[in-house]
N, C-alpha and C positions, 0 to 999 in steps of 0.2 A: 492728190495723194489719198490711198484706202484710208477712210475710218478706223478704231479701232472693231467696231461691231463689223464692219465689212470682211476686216479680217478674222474675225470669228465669223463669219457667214462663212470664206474660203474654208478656213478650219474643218467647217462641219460640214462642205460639199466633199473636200478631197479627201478627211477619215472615208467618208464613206462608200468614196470610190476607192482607195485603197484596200480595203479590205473586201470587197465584193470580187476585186483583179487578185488579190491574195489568191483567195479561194479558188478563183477562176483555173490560175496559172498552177493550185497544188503544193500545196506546203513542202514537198522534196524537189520542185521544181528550182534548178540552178538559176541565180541573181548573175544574167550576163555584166552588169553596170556596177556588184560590190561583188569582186573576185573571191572564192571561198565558200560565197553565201548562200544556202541553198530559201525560200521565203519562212520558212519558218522563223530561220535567225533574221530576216527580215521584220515579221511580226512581232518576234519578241524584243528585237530593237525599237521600233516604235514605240510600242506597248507601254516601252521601261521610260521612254523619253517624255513622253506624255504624262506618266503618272510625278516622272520629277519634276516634271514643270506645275503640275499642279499644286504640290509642295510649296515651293514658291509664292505662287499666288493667292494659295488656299487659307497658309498661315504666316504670308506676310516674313517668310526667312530674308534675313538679312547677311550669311554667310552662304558660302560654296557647303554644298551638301552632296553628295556625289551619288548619281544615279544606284538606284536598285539592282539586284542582280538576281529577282525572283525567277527558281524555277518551273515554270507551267508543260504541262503536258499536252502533245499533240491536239488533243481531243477538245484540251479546254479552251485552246489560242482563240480565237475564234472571239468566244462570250467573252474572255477576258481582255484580248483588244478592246472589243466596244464598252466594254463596261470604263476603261480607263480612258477612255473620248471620250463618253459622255461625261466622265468625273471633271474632266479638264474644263470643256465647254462649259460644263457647271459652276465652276470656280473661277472661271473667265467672266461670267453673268453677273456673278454676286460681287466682283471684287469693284472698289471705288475706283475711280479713272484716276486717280494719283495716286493708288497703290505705289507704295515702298517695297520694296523689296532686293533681294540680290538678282544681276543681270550681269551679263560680260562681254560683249559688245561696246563699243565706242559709241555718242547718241544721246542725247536729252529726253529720249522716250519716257516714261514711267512704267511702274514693273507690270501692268495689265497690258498697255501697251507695247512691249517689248514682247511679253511673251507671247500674245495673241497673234503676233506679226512672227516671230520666230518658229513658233509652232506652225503656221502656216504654208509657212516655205519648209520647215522641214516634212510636214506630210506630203504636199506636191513632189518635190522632190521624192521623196520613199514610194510615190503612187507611182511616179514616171520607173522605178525597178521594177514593181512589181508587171507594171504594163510590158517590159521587157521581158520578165520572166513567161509573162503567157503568150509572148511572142502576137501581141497587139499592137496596135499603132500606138502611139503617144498623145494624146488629147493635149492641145495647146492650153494656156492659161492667157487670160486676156492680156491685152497691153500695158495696161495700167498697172498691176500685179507683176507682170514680168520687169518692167521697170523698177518697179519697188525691189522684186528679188535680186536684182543684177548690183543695184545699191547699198542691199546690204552684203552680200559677199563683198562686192568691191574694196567698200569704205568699210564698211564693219568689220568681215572677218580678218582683209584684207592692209585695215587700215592698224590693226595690234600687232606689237612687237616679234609677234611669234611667226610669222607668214612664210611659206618656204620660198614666195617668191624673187627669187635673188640669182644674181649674177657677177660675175668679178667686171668685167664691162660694163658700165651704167647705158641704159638705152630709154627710152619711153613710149608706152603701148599705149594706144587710144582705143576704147572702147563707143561705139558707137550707134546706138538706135535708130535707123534711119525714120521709123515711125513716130517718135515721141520729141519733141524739139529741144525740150531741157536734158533728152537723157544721154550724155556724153562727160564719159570718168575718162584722168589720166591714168595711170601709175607707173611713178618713176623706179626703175628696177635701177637696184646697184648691188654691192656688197653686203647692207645696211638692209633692213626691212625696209619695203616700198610705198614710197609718197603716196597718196592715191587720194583725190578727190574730185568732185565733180567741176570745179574749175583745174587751169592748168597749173603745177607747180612751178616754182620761179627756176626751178634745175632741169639741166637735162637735153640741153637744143636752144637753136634760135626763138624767140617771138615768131609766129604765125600769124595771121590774120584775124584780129580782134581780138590781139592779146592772147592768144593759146599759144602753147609751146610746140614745137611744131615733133611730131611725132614719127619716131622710128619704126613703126608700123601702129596698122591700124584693122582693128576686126569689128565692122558694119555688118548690120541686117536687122530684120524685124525684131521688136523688142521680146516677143515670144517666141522666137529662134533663137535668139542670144542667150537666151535665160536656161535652159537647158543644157544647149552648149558650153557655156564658161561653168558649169556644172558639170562637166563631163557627161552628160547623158546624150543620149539617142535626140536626132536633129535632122534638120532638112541641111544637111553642108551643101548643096548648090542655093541657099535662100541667104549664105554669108559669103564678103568679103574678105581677103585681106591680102593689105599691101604692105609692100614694105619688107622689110627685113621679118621673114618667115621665120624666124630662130627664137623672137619673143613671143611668138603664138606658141608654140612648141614649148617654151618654156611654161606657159601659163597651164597650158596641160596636163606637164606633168610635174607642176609645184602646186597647182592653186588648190588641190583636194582639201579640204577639212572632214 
């Protein structure tokens, strides 16, 4: 499992490719991967998400405060992204490892922890649009990392009341890393927001072999193919499986967005 320093090391490789493919790709240049978007609403999305994380961490908030809505001019995007990475990183640095603060995700992490790991996957993630906007290839993220990202959509974003993952049918999707040996989540889809953790839930199918529930489909592959993919991003689709009842992949597709 990433450190939390490891996860600000990610932090501060993928700001920085992020905005270097910003640039690259052209601030009018359309966000194939966030429909509507053209990078600039890119950058200034990060930008705002960064600097409200920092809040958090900087001065220890213990309620929801709800992102910035500064607005910056073309010209300035640019110095003003990096200025609010480096503020972030900054206050990532200084904060205590048991920082308190407000978080909203499911997790025992502490609030240095939570958001160093949050902000991380949220840059990766914005770095893999922008790479689409300039019609680059997508730079994988190691295995270790991608695992970790798959986990916390899963069980995190996945694992709160709010999930659109549902169905009137209950089924059960198996998520599955063929590279990593612990990294295999259920979640059980019903009516109800979806069970989901890294062992099987007691709903949903027969027992399996060694105790797993045995799964109405299943979407396999590299743990740095998976992690884009259940992201809805740009992906090597011959590097994944899946079997089974093709209706809950489809589902996850077009509910699992956050």
């Amino acid at each position: 499992m990433k450190s939390t320093d490891e996860f600000c090391e990610a932090l501060t490789r993928e700001g920085e490719l992020f905005l270097g493919t910003a640039l690259r790709a052209g601030l009018a240049a359309e966000v194939p991967t966030c429909p509507g978007w053209r990078v600039r609403d890119l950058v200034r999305h990060l930008g705002h998400v960064h600097r409200w994380a920092t809040g958090f961490v900087a001065d220890g908030l213990q309620r929801f405060v709800p992102p910035g809505e500064e607005a910056v001019p073309d010209g300035e995007l640019a110095d003003w992204y990096a200025s609010g990475h480096r503020a972030l990183l900054a206050a990532l640095a200084k904060a205590p490892e048991d920082l308190e603060c407000w978080t909203f995700l499911p997790g025992p992490a502490t609030g240095r922890r939570f958001w160093a790991r949050r902000q991380a996957h949220e840059t990766a993630i914005h770095r893999m649009d922008a790479q689409a906007a300039a019609g680059e290839a997508i730079s994988p993220v190691d295995a270790e990392f991608a695992e970790d990202g798959i986990d916390e959509l899963v069980t995190g974003f996945h694992g709160r009341p709010r999930s659109r993952v549902r169905r009137e049918r209950p089924g059960v999707l198996r998520i599955r890393a063929s590279d990593r040996a612990e990294a295999d989540w259920t979640v059980a889809v019903s009516a109800a927001p979806p069970r989901v953790g890294r062992t099987a839930p007691e709903a949903g199918g027969a027992p399996a072999a060694g105790g797993r529930v045995a799964a109405d489909c299943e979407i396999s592959g590299p743990a740095a193919v998976l992690y884009p993919a259940l992201w809805n991003r740009p992906h090597d689709r011959a590097a994944l499986t899946v079997r089974g009842e093709r209706e809950l992949a489809d589902l996850w597709a077009s509910a699992a967005a956050v």
